[in-house]
C-alpha positions as CSV (number, residue, x, y, z in Angstrom):
1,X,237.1,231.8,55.0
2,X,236.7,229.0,52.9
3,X,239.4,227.9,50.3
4,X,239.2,224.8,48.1
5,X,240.9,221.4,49.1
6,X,243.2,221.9,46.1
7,X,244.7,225.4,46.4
8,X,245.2,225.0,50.5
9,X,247.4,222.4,49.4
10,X,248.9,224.7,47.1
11,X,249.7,227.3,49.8
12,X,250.8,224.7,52.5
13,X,253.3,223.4,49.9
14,X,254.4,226.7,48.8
15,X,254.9,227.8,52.2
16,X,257.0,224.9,53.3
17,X,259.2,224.5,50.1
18,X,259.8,228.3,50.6
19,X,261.3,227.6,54.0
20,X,263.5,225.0,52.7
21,X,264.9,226.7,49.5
22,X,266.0,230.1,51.2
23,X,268.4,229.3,53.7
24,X,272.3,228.9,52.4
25,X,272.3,226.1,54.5
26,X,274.8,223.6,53.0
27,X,277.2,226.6,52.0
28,X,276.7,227.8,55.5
29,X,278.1,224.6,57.1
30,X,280.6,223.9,54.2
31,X,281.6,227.4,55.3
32,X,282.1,226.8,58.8
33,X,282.9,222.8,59.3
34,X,284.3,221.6,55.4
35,X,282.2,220.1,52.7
36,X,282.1,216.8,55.2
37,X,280.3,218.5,58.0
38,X,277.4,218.8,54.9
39,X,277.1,215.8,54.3
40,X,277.1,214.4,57.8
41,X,274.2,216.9,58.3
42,X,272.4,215.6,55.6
43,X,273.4,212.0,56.9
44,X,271.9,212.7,60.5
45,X,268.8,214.1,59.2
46,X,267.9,211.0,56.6
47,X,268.5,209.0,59.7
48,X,266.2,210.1,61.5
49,X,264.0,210.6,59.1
50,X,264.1,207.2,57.7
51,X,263.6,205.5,61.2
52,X,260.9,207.9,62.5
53,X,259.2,207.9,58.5
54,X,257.0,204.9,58.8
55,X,255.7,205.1,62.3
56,X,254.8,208.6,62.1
57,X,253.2,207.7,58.6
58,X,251.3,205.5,60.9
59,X,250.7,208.5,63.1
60,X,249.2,210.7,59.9
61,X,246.5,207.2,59.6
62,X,245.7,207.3,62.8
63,X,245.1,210.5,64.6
64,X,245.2,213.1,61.6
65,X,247.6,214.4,58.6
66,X,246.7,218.1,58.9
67,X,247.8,217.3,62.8
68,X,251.0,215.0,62.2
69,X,252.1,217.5,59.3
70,X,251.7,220.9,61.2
71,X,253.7,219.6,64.4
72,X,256.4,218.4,61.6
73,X,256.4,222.0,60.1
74,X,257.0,223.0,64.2
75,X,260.5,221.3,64.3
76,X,261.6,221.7,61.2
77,X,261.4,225.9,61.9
78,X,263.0,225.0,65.4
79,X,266.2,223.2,63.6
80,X,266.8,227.1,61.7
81,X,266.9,228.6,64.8
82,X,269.4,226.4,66.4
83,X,271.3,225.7,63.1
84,X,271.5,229.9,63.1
85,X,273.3,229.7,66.2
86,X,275.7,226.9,65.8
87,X,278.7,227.0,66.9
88,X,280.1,224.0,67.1
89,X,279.5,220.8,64.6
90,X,277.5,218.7,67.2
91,X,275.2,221.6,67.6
92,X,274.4,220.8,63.7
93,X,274.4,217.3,63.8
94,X,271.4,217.1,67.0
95,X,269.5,220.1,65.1
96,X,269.8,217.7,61.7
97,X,267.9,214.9,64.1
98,X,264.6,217.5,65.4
99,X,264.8,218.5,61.5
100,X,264.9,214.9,60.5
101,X,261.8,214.5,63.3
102,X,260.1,216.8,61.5
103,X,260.4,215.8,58.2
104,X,259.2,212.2,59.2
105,X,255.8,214.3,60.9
106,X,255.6,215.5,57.3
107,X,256.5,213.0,55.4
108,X,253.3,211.4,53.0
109,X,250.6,213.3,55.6
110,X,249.8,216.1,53.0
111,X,249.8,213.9,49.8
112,X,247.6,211.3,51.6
113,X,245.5,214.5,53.1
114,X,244.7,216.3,50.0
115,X,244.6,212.5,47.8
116,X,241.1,212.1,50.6
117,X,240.3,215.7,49.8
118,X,239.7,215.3,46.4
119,X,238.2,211.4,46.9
120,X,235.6,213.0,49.1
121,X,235.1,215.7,46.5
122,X,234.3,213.7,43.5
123,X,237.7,214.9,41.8
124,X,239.8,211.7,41.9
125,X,240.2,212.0,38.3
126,X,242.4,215.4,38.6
127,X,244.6,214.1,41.2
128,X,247.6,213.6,38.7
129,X,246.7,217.5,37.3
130,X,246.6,218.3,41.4
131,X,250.3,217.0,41.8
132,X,251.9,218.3,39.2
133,X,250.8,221.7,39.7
134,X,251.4,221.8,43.4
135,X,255.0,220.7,42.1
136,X,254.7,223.8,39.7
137,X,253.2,226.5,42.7
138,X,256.2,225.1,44.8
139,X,258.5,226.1,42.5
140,X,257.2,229.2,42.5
141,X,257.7,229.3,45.6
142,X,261.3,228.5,44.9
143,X,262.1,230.9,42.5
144,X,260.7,234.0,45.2
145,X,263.1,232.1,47.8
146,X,266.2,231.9,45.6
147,X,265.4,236.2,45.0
148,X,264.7,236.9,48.6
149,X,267.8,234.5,49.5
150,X,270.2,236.8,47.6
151,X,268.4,240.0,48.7
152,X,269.0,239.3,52.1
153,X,272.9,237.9,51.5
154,X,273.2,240.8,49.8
155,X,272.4,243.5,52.4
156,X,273.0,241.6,55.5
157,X,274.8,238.0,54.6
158,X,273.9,234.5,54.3
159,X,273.6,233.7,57.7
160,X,270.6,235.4,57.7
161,X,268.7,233.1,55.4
162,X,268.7,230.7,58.1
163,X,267.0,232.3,60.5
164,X,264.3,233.4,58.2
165,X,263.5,230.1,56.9
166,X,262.7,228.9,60.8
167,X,259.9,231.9,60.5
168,X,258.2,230.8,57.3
169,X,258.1,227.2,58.7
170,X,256.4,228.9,61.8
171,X,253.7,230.7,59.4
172,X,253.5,227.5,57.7
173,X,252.4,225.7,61.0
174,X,249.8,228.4,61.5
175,X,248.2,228.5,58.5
176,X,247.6,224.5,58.1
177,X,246.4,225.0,62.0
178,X,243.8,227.7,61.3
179,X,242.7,226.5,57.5
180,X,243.1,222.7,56.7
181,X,240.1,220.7,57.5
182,X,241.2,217.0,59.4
183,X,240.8,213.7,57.4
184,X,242.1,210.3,58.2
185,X,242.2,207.1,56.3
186,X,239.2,205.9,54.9
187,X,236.9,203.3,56.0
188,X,237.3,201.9,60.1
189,X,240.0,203.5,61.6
190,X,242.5,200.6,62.9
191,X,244.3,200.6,65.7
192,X,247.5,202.2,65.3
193,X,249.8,199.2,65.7
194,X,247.5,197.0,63.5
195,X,247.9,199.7,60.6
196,X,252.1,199.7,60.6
197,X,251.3,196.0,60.1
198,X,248.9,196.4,57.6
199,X,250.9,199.1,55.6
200,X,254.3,196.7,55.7
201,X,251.5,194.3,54.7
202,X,250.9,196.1,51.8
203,X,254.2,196.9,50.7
204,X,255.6,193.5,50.6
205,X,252.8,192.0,49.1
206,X,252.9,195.3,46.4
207,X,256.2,194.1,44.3
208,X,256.2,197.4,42.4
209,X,256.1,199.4,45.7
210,X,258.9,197.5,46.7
211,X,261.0,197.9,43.8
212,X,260.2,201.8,43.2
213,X,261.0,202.2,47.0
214,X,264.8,201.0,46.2
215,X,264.8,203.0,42.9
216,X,264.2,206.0,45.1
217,X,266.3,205.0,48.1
218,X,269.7,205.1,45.5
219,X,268.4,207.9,43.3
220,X,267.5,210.6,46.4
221,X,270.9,209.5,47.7
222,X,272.3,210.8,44.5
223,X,270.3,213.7,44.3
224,X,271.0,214.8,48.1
225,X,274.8,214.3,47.3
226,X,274.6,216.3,44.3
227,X,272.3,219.4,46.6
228,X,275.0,219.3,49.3
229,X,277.8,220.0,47.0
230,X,276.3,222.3,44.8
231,X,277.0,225.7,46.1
232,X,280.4,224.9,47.2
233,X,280.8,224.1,43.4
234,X,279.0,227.6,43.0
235,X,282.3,229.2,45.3
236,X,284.7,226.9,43.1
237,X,283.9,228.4,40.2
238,X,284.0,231.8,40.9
239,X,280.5,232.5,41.3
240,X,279.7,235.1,43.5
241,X,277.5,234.4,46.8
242,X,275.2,236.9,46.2
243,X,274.3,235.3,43.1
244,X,273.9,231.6,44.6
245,X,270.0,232.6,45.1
246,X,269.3,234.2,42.3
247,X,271.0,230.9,40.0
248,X,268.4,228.8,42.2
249,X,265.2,231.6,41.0
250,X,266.2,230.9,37.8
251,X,266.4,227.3,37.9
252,X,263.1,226.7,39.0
253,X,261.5,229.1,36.5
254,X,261.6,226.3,33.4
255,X,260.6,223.7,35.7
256,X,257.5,225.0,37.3
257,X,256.3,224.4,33.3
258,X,257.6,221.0,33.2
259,X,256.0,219.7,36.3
260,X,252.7,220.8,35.5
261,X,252.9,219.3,32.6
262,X,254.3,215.8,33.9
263,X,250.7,214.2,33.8
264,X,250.9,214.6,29.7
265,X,253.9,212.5,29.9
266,X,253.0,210.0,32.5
267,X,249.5,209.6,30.3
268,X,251.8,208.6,27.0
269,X,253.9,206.6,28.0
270,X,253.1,205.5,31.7
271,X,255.2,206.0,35.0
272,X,257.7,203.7,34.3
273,X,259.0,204.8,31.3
274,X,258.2,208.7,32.4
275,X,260.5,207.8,35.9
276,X,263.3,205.9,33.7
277,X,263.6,208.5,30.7
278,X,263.8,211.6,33.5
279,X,266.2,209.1,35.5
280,X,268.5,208.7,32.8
281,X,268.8,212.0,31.6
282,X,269.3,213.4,35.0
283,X,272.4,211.3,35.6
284,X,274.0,212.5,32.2
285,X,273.5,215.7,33.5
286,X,275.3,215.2,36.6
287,X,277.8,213.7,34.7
288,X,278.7,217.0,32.5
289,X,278.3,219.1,35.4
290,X,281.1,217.5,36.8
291,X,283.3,218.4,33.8
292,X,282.5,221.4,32.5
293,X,283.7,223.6,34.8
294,X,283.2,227.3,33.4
295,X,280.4,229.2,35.3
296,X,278.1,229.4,32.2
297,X,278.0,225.4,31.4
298,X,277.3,224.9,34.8
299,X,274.8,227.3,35.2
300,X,273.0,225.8,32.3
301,X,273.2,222.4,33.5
302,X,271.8,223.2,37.1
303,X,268.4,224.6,34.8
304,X,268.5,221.2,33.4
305,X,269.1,219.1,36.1
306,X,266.3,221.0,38.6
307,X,263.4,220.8,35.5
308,X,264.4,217.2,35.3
309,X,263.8,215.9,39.0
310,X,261.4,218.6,39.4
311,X,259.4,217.0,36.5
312,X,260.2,213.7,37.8
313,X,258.5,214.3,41.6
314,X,254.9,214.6,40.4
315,X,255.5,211.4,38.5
316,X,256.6,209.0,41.3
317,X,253.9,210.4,44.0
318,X,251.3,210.0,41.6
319,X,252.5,206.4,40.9
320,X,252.9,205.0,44.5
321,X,249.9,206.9,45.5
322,X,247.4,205.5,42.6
323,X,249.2,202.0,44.0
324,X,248.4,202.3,47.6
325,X,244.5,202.2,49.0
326,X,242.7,205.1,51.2
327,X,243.4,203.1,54.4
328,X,247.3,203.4,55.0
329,X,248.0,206.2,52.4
330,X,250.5,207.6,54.8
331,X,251.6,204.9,56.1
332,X,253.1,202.8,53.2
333,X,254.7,206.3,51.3
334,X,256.2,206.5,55.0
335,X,257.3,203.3,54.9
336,X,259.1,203.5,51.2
337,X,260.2,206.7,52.4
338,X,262.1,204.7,55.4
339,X,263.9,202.8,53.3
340,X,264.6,205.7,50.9
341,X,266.2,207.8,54.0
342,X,268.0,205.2,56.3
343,X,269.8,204.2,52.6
344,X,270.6,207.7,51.8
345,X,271.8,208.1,55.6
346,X,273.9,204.9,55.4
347,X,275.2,206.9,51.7
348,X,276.1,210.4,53.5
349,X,277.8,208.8,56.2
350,X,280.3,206.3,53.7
351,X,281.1,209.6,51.7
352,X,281.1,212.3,54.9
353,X,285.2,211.4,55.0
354,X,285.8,211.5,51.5
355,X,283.8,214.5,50.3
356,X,286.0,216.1,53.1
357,X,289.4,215.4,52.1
358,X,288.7,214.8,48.0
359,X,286.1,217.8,47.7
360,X,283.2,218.9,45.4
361,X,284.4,216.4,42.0
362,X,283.8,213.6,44.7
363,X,280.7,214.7,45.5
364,X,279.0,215.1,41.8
365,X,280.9,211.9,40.8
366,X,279.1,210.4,43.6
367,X,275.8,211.5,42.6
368,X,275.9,210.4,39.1
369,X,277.2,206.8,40.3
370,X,274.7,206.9,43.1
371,X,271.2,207.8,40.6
372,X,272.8,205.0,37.8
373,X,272.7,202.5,39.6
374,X,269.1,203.3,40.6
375,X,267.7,204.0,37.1
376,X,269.0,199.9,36.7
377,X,266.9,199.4,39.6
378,X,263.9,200.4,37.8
379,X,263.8,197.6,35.5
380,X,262.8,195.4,38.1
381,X,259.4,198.0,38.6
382,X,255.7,197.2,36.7
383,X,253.4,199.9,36.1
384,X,250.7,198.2,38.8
């Protein structure tokens, strides 16, 4: 069966962001170990992702992205299963590291594989239209996880979320194996050492890629800080578990319009303005939802806050992609990504104690500090 570059990047994407959006993962371990034990999960994984990011983005370059992202998809499914059966915090903390292997494996392989897809095609020109609505069809795929997330924590508990979300990275594996054609980088394939070199290469001499990587490394910090405290908030505030998935369905529904749409904004105004407007108005967000602490406003504000970064997403990979040539298209991503995920790492870590003995206002208040300071960053970016 043949399917078109485009919409097997669709499914792949679908696939994988549905395995991440079902399990109650954070509420899970906030649960089990305290609010702390979250955030040092989260911590463990961006470490390992950050350190592992740019080599295997190297990897992706060299040997394959459909290979390099299917093995990723392999141990992040593996890290459910053993997170399932944790029992003890340092079962969590070495199945965040095989997660954070996996993301690495994953990491900038299929934007760089379907960015050649479409180069090979002829359809360069709808790359920005192909983001933005794989964004969108991954947010569909969020909205059936939220649905199927309080389905099954209705009838049988949240626990078993987690296991599930190990199977559809599994089927996720499959499907890239059996459908995705192979591409590399364009043009001679280097040697894999001389392409690290050549990506760092890039990025250094690339101010803007530069800057936009610390823009990111603060503002994911926040954005993580804000994920891992928000269903704890959720239990706060008297909102029943069963419902966690359901408020996570609903909202991605306004934002799968919003991030197929993004291209109309970046086209008017350009990234940088597009990143910094989005920035801005996320971190207000944040700020309110740490206030207003009724079920309603903060139900609202969650809608708000996930159409904002979810509109932002397509924005940023279309901007370092468009910046970065055929040759080391996963490598330099991987390699702003390295730098995004050792900072949020280094982040998680400084606020693991705190989170634990000060709670869920710590962890918002956090966030919002965390994604300001980034939106400053960005006046130091250029649009090329």
């Amino acid at each position: 069966m043949h399917l078109q570059s485009a919409t097997l990047y669709y499914i792949v994407s679908a696939l994988g962001e549905f395995s991440f959006e079902i399990p109650y993962l954070a509420y899970y371990l906030f649960q089990t170990f305290g609010l702390g034990y979250s955030f040092l999960y989260m911590a463990a994984f961006a470490l390992i992702f950050g350190l592992l990011d740019y080599p295997t983005g190297g990897l992706a370059d060299r040997f394959g992205r459909k290979r390099t992202y299917a093995l990723g998809l392999v141990f992040v499914g593996i890290n459910y299963l053993i997170v399932a059966l944790c029992t003890f915090p340092i079962t969590a903390v070495l199945a965040a590291f095989l997660a954070g292997f996996g993301a690495a494996l994953q990491s900038g392989s299929l934007e760089a594989w379907i960015t050649d897809e479409m180069e090979k095609n002829g359809k360069v020109e709808d790359l920005d239209k192909v983001f933005g609505r794989g964004t969108s069809v991954s947010l569909m795929a969020d909205v059936t996880a939220g649905i199927a997330g309080s389905l099954i924590t209705f009838t049988v508990g949240y626990w078993w979320t987690i296991p599930t979300a190990g199977i559809i990275a599994l089927t996720a594996f499959m499907f890239a194996v059996i459908f995705m054609p192979e591409n590399w980088g364009g043009g001679e394939r280097e040697p894999y050492t001389k392409l690290l070199k050549s990506g760092a290469r890039w990025i250094i001499r690339k101010k803007p890629l530069l800057f936009l990587g610390l823009a990111q490394t603060l503002f994911i910090a926040g954005a993580y800080s804000y994920w891992e405290t928000l269903t704890p908030v959720y239990g706060e505030r008297g909102i029943p578990e069963a419902l966690f998935g359901l408020i996570g369905s609903a909202m991605h529904l306004p934002a799968i319009v919003t991030a197929a749409y993004a291209h109309r904004l970046t086209r008017k105004v350009g990234c940088r303005k597009a990143t910094a407007m989005l920035s801005w108005a996320w971190t207000g967000s944040c700020l309110l939802i740490t206030f207003l602490v009724h079920p309603a406003p903060t139900i609202a504000l969650v809608i708000v806050l996930e159409s904002l970064i979810a509109t932002r997403h397509p924005v940023i990979e279309f901007w370092r992609n468009t910046l970065t040539p055929s040759s080391v298209r996963a490598t330099v991503p991987s390699g702003l990504d390295t730098l995004t995920h050792v900072g949020q790492s280094l982040a998680l870590f400084a606020l693991s104690p705190f989170v634990q003995a000060y709670g869920t206002t710590w962890g918002l208040l956090s966030a919002a500090a965390l994604t300001a300071m980034s939106n400053f960053t960005l006046f130091f970016t250029k649009e090329n």
